[in-house]
C-alpha positions as CSV (number, residue, x, y, z in Angstrom):
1,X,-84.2,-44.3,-51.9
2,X,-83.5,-40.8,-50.4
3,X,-79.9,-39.3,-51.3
4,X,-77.8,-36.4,-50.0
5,X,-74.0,-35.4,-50.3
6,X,-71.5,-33.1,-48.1
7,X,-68.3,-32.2,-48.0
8,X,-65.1,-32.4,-45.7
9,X,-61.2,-32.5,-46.8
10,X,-59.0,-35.6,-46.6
11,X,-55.3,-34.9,-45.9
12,X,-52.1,-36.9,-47.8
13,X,-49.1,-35.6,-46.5
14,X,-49.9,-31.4,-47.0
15,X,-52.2,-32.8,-50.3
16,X,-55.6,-31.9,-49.7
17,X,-58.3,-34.1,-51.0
18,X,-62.1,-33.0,-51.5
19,X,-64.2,-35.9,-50.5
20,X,-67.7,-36.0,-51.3
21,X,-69.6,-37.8,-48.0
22,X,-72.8,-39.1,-49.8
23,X,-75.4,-40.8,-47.3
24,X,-79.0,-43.0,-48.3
25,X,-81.2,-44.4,-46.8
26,X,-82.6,-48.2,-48.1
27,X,-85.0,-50.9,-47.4
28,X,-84.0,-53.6,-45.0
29,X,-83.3,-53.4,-41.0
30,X,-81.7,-50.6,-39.5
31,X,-78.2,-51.0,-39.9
32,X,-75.4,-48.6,-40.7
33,X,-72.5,-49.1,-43.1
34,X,-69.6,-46.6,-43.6
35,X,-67.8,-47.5,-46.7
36,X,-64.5,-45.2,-48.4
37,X,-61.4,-46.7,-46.9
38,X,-61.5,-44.6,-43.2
39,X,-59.4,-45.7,-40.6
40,X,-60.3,-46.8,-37.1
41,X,-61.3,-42.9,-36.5
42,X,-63.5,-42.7,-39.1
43,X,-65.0,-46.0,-38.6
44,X,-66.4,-45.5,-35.3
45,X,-68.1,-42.0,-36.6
46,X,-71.2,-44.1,-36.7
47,X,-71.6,-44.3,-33.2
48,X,-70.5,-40.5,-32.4
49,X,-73.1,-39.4,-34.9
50,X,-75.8,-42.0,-33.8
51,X,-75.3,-40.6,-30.1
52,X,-74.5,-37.1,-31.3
53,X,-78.3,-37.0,-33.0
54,X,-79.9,-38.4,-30.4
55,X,-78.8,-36.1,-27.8
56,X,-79.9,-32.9,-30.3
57,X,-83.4,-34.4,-30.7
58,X,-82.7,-35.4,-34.2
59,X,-84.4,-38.1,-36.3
60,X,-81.9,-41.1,-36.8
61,X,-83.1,-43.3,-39.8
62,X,-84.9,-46.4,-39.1
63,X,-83.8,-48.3,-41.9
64,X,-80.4,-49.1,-43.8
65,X,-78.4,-46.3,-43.9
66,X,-75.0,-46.2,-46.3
67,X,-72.0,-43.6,-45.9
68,X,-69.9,-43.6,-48.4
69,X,-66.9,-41.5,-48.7
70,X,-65.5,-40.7,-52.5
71,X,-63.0,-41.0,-53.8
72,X,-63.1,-44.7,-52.1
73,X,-59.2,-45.3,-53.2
74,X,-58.1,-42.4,-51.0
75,X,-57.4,-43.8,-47.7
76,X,-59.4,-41.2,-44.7
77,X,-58.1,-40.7,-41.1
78,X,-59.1,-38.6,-38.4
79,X,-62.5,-37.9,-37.1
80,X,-63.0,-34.8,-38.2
81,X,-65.5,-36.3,-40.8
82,X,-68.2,-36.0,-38.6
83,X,-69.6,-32.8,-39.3
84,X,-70.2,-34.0,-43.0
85,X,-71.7,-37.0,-42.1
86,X,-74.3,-35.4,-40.1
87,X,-75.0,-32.9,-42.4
88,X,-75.5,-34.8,-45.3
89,X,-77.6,-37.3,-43.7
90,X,-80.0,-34.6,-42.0
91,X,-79.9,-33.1,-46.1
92,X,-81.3,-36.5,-46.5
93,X,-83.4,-36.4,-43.8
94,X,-85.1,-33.4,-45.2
95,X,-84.2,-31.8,-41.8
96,X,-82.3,-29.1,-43.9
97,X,-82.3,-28.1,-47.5
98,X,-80.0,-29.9,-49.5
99,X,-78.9,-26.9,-51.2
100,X,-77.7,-25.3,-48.2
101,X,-74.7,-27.6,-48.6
102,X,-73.5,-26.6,-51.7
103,X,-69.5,-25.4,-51.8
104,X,-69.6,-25.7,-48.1
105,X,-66.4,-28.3,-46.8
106,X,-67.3,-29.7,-43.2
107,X,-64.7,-29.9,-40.5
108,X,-65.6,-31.2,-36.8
109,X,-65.6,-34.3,-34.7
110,X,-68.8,-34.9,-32.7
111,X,-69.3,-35.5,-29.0
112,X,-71.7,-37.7,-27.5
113,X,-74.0,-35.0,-26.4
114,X,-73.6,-32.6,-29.9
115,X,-70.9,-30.5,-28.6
116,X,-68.5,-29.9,-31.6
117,X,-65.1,-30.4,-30.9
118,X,-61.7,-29.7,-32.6
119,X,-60.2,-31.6,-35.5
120,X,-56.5,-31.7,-36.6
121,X,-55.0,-29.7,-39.9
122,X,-57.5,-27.4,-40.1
123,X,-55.5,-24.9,-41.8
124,X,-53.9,-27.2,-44.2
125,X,-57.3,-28.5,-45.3
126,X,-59.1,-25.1,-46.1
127,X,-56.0,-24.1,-48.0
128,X,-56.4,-27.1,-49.9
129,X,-60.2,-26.7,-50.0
130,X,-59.8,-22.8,-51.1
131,X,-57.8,-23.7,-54.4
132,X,-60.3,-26.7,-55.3
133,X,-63.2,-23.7,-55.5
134,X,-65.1,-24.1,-52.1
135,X,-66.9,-20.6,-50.8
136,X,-67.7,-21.8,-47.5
137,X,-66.0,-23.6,-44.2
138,X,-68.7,-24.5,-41.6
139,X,-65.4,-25.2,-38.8
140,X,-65.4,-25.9,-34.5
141,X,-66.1,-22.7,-32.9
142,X,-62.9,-22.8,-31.1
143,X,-60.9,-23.3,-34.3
144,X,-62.6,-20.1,-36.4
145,X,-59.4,-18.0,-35.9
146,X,-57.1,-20.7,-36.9
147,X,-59.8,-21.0,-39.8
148,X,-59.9,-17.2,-41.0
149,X,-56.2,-17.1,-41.6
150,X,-57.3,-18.6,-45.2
151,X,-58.2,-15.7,-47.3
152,X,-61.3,-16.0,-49.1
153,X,-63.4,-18.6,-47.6
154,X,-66.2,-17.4,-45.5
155,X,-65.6,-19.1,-42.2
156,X,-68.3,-19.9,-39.6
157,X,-67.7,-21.7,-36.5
158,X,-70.4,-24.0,-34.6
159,X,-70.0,-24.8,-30.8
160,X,-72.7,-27.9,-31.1
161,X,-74.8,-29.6,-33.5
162,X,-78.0,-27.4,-33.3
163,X,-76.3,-24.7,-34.4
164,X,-75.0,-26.8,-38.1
165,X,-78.6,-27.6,-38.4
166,X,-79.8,-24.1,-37.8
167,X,-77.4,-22.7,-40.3
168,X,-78.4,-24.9,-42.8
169,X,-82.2,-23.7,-42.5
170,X,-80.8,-20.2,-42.9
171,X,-81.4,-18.8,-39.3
172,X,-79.4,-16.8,-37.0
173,X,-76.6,-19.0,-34.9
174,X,-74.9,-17.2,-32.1
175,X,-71.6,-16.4,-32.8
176,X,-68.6,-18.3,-30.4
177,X,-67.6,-16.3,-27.5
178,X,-64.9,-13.5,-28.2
179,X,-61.1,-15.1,-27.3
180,X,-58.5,-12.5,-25.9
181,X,-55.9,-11.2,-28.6
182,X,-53.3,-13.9,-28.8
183,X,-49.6,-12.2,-27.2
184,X,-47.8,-11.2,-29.9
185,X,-45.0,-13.0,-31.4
186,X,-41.6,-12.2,-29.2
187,X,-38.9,-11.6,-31.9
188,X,-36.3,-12.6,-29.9
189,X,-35.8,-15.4,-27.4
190,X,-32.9,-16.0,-26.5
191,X,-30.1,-13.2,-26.9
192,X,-26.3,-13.8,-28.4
193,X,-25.4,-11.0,-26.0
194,X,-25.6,-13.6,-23.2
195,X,-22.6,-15.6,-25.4
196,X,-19.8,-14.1,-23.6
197,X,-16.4,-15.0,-25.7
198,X,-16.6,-17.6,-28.2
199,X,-16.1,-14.9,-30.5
200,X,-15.3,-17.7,-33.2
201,X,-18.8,-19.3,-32.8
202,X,-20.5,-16.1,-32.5
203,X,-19.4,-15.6,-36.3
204,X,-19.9,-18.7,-37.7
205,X,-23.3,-18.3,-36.4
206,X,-24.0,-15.4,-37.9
207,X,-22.8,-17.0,-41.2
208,X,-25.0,-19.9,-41.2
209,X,-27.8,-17.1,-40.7
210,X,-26.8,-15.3,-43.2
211,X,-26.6,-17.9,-46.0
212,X,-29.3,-20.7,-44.0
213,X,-26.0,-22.8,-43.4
214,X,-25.8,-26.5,-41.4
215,X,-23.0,-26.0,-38.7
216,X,-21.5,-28.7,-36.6
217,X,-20.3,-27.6,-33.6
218,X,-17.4,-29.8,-31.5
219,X,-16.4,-29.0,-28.0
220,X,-16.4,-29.9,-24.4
221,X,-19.1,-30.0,-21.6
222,X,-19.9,-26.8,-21.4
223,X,-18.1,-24.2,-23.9
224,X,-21.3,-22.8,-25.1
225,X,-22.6,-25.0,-28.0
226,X,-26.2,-25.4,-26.9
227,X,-26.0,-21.9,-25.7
228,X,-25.1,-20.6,-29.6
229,X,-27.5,-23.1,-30.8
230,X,-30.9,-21.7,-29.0
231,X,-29.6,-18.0,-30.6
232,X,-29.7,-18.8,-34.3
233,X,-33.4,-18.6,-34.6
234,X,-33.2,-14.9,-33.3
235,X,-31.3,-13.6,-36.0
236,X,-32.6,-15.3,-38.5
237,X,-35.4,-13.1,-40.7
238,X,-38.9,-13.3,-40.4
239,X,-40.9,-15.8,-42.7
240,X,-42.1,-14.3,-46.1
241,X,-45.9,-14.5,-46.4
242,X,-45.6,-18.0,-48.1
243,X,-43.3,-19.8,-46.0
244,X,-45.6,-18.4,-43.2
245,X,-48.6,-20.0,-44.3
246,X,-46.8,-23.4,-45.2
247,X,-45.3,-23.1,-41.7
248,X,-48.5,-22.4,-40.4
249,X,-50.1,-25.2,-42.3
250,X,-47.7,-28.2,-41.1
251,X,-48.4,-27.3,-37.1
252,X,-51.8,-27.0,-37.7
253,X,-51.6,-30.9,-39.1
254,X,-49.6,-31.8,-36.0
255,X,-52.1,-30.4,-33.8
256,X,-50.7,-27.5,-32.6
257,X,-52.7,-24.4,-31.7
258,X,-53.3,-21.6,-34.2
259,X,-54.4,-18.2,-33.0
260,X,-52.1,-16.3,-35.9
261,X,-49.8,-17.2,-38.6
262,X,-46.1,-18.3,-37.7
263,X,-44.0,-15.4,-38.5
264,X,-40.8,-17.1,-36.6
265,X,-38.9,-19.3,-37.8
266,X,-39.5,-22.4,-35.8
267,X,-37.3,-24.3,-33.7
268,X,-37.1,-28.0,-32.8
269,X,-34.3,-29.6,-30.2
270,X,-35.7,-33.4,-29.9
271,X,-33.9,-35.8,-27.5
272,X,-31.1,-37.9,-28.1
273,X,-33.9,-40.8,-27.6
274,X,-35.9,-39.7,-30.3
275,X,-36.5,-42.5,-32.8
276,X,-36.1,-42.8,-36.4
277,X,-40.1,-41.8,-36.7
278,X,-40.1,-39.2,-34.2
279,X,-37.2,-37.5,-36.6
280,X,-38.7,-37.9,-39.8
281,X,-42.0,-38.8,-39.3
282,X,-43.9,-41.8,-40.3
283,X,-46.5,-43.8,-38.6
284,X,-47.9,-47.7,-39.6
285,X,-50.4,-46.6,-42.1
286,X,-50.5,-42.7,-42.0
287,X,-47.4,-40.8,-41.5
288,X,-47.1,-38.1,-39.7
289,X,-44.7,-35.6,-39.7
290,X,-41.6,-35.7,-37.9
291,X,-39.3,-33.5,-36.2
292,X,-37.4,-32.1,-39.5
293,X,-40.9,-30.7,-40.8
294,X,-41.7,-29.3,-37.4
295,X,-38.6,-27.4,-38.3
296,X,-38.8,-26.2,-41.5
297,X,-38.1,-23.3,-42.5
298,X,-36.4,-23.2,-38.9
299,X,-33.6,-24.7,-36.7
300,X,-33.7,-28.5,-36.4
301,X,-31.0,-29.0,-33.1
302,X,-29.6,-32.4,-32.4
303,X,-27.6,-32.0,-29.3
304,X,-25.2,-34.7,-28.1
305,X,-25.9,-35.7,-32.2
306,X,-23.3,-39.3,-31.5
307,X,-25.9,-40.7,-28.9
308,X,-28.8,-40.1,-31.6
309,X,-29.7,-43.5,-33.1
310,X,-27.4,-44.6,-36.0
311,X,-30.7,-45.0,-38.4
312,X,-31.8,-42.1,-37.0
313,X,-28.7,-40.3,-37.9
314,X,-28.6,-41.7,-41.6
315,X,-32.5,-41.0,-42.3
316,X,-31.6,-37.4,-42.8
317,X,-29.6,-37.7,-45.7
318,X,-32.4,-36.8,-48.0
319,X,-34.0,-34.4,-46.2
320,X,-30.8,-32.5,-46.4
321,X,-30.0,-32.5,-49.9
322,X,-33.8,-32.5,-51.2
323,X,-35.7,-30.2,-48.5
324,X,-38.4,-32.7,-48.5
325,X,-39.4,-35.9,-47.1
326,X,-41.2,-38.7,-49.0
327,X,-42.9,-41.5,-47.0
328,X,-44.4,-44.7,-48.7
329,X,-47.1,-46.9,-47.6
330,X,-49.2,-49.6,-48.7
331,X,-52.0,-47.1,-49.2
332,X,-50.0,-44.4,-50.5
333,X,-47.5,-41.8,-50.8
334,X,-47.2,-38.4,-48.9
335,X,-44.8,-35.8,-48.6
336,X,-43.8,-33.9,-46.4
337,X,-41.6,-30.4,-46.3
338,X,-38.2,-30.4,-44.2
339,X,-36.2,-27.2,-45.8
340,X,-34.1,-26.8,-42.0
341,X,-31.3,-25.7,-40.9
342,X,-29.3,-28.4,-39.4
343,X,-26.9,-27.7,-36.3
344,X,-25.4,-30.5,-34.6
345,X,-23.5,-30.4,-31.2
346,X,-21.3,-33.1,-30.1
347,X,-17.9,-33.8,-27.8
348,X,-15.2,-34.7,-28.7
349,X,-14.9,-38.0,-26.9
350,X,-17.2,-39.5,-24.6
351,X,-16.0,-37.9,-21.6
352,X,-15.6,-34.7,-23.4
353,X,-12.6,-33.7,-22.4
354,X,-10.2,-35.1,-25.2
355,X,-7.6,-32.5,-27.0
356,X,-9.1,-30.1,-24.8
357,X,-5.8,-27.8,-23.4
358,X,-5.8,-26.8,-19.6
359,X,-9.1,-28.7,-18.9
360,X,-9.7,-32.2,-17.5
361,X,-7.7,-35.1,-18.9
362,X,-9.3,-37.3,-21.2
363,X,-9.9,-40.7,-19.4
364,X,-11.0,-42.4,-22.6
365,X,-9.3,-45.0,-24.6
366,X,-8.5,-44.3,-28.1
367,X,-10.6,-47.0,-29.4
368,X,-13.7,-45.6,-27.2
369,X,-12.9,-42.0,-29.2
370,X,-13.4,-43.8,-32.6
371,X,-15.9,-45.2,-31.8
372,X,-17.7,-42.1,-30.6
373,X,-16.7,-40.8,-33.5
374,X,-17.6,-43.0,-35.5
375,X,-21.3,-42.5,-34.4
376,X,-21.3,-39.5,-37.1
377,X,-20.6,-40.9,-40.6
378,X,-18.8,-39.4,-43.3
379,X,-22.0,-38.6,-45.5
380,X,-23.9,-36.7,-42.8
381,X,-20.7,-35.3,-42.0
382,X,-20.4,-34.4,-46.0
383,X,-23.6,-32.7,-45.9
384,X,-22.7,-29.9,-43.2
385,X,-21.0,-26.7,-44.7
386,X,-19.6,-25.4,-41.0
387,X,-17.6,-27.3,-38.7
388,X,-16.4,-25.5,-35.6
389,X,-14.2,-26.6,-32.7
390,X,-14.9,-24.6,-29.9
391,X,-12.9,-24.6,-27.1
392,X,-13.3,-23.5,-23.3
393,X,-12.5,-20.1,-21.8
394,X,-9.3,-20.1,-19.8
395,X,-9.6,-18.2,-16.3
396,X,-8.1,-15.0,-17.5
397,X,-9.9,-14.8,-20.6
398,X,-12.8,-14.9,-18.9
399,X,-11.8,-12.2,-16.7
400,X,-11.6,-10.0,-19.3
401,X,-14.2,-11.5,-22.1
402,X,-17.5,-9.4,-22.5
403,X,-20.5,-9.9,-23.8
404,X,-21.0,-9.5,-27.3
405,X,-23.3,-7.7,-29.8
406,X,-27.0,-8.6,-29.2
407,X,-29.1,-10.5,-31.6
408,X,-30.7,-7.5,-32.9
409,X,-27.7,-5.9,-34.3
410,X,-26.5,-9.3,-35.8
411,X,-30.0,-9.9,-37.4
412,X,-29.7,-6.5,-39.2
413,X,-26.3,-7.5,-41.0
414,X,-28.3,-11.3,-41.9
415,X,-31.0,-9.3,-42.9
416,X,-28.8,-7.2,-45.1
417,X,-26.8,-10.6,-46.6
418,X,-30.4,-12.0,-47.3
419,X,-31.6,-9.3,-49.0
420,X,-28.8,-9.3,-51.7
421,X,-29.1,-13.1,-51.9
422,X,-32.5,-12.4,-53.0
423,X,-31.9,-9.9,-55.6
424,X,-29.7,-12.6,-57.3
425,X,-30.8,-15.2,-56.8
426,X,-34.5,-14.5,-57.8
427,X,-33.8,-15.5,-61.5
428,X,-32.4,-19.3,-60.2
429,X,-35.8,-19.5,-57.8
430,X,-34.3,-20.1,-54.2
431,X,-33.8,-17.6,-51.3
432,X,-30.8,-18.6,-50.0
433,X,-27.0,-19.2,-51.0
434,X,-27.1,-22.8,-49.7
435,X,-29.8,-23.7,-52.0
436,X,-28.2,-22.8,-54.9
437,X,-27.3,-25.8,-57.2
438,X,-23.8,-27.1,-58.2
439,X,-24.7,-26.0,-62.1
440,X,-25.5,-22.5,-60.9
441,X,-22.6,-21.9,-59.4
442,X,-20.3,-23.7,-62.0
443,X,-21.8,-21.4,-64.9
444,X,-23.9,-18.6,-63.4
445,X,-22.5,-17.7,-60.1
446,X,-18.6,-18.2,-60.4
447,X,-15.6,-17.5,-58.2
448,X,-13.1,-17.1,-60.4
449,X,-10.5,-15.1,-57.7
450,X,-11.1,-18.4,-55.4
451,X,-11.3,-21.2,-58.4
452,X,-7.4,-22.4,-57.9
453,X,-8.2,-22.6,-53.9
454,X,-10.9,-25.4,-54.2
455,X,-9.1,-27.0,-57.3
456,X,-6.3,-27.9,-55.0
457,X,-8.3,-28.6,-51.9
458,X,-10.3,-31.3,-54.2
459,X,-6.5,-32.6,-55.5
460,X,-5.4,-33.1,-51.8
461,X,-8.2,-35.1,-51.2
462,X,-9.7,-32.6,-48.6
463,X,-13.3,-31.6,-50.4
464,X,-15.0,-33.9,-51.9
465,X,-17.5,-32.9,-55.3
466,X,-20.0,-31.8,-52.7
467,X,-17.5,-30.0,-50.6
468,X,-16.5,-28.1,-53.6
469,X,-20.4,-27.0,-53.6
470,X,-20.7,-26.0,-50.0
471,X,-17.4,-24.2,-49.9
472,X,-18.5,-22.1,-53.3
473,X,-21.9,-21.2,-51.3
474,X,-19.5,-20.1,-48.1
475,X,-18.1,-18.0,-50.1
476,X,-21.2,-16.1,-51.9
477,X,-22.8,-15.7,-48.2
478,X,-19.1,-14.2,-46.7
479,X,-19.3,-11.9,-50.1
480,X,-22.7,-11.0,-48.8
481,X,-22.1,-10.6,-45.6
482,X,-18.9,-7.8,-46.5
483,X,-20.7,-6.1,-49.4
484,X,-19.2,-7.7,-51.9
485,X,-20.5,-8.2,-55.7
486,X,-18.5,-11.2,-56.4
487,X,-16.4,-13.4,-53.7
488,X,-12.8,-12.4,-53.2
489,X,-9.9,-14.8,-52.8
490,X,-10.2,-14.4,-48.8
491,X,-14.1,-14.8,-49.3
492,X,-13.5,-18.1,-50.9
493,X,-10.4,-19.2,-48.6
494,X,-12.0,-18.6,-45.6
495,X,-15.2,-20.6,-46.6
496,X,-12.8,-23.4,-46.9
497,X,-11.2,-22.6,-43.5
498,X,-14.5,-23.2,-41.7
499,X,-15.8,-26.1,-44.1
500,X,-12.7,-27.8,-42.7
501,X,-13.1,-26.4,-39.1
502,X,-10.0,-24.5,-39.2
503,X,-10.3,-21.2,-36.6
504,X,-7.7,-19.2,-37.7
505,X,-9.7,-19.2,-41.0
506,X,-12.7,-18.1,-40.0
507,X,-10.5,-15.0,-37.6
508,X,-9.3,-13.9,-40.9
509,X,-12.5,-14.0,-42.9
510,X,-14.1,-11.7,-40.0
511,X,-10.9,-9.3,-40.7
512,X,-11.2,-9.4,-44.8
């Protein structure tokens, strides 16, 4: 019995998992049998490999032939296996020496005629691949850029299977075809200097920048909500190197395009429609991720958030308080990273134009607004350290409103909050005030001008324990963002102005 071994990566959530793709060949009648717990993908590699070698010119075996993919308790998707397949059995073939696939991972699906083609979560893989010890990634040609973004791991790409077989035997391959310079990254979008008035909004914006904030944002059709939404990823600061790469690494496993690292914070605005799985990922037997990892590190926007799904809604309770999301299967666990910023946008009513002075009169019955309301429970509600009611231009203000500062100036003052939240809060291990634990804050990071304030809000009933948390967080970022060392007694009653969504608050905290 003639043996061989490759290897390729099998993903669990962001986990990556060597597997070792062993192939022999046995007496009996030719037969093939794939064995390691693959999905549908990875079961019907036999007959992209069988035509695959065939179209190369490539001896198939003609006798029993065995896969077997190890570990055999880690479940396998995708069909990016069937590079390693391939290899290992032309390794066993004696087609190629069985040394040349030493520390060498395989990552490629097969065509029917040997072309190579792409396969999903490249990046996460190598990474994965990199830190188990691997020297070498033999990759689609079309993916190499995507690829070499992995420090220290020799990358080569392969546009068919002749050129995996000629590598292997240590001759020259060509190299794939040189790809224009990918555009670089626009910093900006979107500008707040298109925000004319709303000079409330345009503040609280730049606070939930500042200190990576949720905001909930009330108003009628058209005062600007969606319009302020779109601008918070422009003056937020660039990903650090790490957050880059484990941007990076979750659209790559989503099947997104990589021709450079994401240095953006990215930003996702899914449809009212969206299901439960679409938000938070999932899937039957593998989950995938979802919306809120799409977003992290980023802006997750949920406009007209009361006609979202009621499960929908409530699945992002843990994801807000724990960054992360943790899907269970029969097979297994993965998880997933969702560290977003939340901004919901929502009406007041369902015709929109409820409390709303010299607009449109509301039309809807009370019972129809609490409903509506209703839509938006208390504990998602809970979780949201900004609430703003915004509320429409009249005809003279307009007149005379003008545009305000552009993102770039606004992104310099974040920057500048950022920066000292990182000098402080190095020692705790987050990067931004509203990650900053309860216990920090009640021993390490105190208020003491603003401690009476929140006592009494709690006594009246209108912060809860967790209120008390975000409103002490409000407070560090509105230090931060007026230079000072420890928050004042405006700092901290101004946070709990726009934790309750009062206006006149959030005028004076500008002013302080």
């Amino acid at each position: 019995m003639r043996l061989a071994r490759a290897w390729s990566v099998a993903l669990q959530g962001m986990t990556a998992e060597l597997i070792e793709v062993e192939v022999s060949f046995g007496a009996g009648l030719p037969r093939t049998i794939l064995v390691g717990l693959g999905d549908a993908a990875v079961q019907e590699a036999r007959e992209r490999c069988r035509s695959a070698v065939g179209a190369c010119h490539l001896p198939w075996p003609t006798t029993s032939l065995t896969i077997n993919l190890s570990p055999a308790d880690i479940p396998k998707a995708g069909s990016h296996f069937d590079l390693a397949i391939v290899a290992a059995l032309m390794a066993a073939s004696d087609v190629v020496p069985a040394a040349a696939l030493e520390s060498t991972v395989f990552m490629g699906e097969l065509g029917l005629d040997g072309k190579v083609r792409p396969a999903r979560g490249v990046l996460a893989s190598l990474l994965g691949a990199r830190r188990q010890g691997v020297a070498r990634a033999v990759v689609p040609a079309g993916q190499v850029r995507e690829a070499r973004l992995v420090e220290g791991l020799s990358v080569v790409g392969v546009a068919r299977l002749d050129d995996v077989v000629a590598l292997l035997r240590g001759q020259e391959i060509p190299e794939p075809p040189a790809e224009p310079a990918p555009a670089p990254e626009h910093r900006v979008t979107r500008d707040l200097a298109d925000v004319v008035g709303q000079s409330e909004g345009r503040w609280a914006l730049e606070v939930a920048a500042a200190g990576g904030h949720h905001l909930a944002m009330v108003g009628p059709p058209g005062v600007g909500k969606t319009l302020l939404a779109e601008r918070l990823p422009g003056v937020l600061p660039d990903l650090t190197p790490a957050e880059s790469l484990e941007v990076s690494a979750i659209h790559s496993l989503v099947g997104a395009p990589l021709d450079h690292l994401v240095v953006r914070p990215p930003y996702a605005d899914p449809h009212h429609t969206a299901s439960q799985a679409a938000l938070v990922g999932g899937g039957s037997r593998f989950a995938l991720p979802g919306a809120v990892s799409k977003a992290h590190r980023g802006v997750l926007f949920l406009d007209e958030a009361p006609e979202f799904s009621p499960r929908a809604l409530e699945s992002l309770r843990t994801p807000l308080e724990k960054g992360e999301v943790v899907h269970m299967r029969s097979q297994g666990q993965v998880t997933y990273p969702a560290r977003f910023q939340l901004v919901l946008a929502s009406n007041p009513c369902p015709c929109g134009w409820y409390g709303t002075r010299g607009g449109k009169d509301c039309t809807c019955a009370p019972m129809a607004i609490r409903r509506y309301r209703e839509r938006l429970s208390g504990p998602i509600l809970d979780r949201i350290d900004i609430h703003l009611h915004l509320r429409p231009l009249e005809g003279s203000s307009l007149r005379i409103a003008q545009s305000g500062e552009p993102s770039a100036a606004v992104a310099e003052r974040v920057l500048e909050a950022r920066e000292r939240q990182r000098r402080r809060l190095t020692p705790f291990q987050v990067g931004t005030n509203a990650e900053v634990s309860g216990a920090v804050l009640r021993t390490r990071l105190r208020a003491p001008q603003g401690e009476q304030i929140v006592e009494r809000a709690l006594r009246l009933g209108q912060l809860s324990v967790r209120g008390v948390v975000k409103v002490l967080r409000l407070a560090w970022t509105l230090a931060d963002l007026h230079g000072h060392d420890v928050p004042t007694r405006a700092d901290v009653h101004a946070a709990l102005g726009m934790r309750l969504g009062e206006l006149g608050e959030v005028r004076s905290a500008r002013g302080a």
